[in-house]
N, C-alpha and C positions, 0 to 999 in steps of 0.2 A: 321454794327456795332452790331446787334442783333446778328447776329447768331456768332459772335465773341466772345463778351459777353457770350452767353449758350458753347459753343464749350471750354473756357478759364473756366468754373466754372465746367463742368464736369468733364475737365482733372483733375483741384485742386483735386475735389470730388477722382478721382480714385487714384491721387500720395497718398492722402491723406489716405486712406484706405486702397493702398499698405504698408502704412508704422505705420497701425493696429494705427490710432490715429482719436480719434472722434473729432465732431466738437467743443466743447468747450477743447479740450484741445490742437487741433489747434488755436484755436483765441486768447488762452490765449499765447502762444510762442507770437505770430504777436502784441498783445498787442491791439487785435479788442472786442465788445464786439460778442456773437457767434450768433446772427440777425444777424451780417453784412455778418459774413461768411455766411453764410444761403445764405444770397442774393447774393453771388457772386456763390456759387455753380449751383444757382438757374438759372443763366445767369441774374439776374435782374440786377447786379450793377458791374460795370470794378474795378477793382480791385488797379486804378492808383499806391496811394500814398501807396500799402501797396504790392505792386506786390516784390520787391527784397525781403521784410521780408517773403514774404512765402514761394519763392523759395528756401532762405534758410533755414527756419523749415523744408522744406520736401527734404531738403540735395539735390536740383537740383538747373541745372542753369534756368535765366528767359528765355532762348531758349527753355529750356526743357519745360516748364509750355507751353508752343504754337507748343508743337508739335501734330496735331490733326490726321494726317493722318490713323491712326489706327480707330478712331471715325468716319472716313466720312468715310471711304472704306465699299463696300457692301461687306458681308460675300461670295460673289461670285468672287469678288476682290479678296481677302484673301486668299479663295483656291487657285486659278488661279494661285498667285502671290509663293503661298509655292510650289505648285506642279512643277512649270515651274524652281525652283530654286533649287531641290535636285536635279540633275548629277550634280549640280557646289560646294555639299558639298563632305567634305570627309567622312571616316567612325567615327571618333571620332564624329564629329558636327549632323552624321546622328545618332549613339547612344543616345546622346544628345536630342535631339527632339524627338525619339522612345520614351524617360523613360522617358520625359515631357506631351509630349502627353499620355502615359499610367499611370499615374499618375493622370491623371484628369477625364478621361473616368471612 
């Protein structure tokens, strides 16, 4: 349940930060005081009674909020996983990821 807990308060952390919103003005949508968010970010505290209201301040479903797989995959994963997977793109999707990835480097 620990590592549930931290895995579930990171993700919040990151939707939450995709979507350029600090934590008091997350808590305030959810109607939490912003310690609590704190502590769920934190993985200290499950998020039970207030889990549907976050997912929808950050416009996802509560499947979306538990998707962790990006977070536990080792950065050797990641490559592996892109590398093995471009001949199955076309050229739009490969442009696509060219001017993403070149955009951030």
């Amino acid at each position: 349940m620990k590592e549930l807990k931290y895995l579930l308060g990171k993700r919040i952390k990151e939707l939450r930060n995709k979507r350029g919103l600090s934590q008091q003005e997350l808590s305030e949508m959810v109607n939490i005081d912003q310690r609590s968010l704190s502590s769920i970010e934190c993985g200290n505290t499950f998020p039970s009674k207030h889990l549907v209201l976050i997912a929808n301040a950050l416009e996802v479903s509560v499947q979306d909020l538990f998707d962790f797989e990006h977070i536990t995959k080792t950065e050797n994963d990641m490559k592996k996983f892109i590398i093995s997977n471009l001949d199955k793109l076309n050229i739009s999707d490969i442009r696509t990821i060219y001017l993403l990835i070149k955009s951030i480097i």
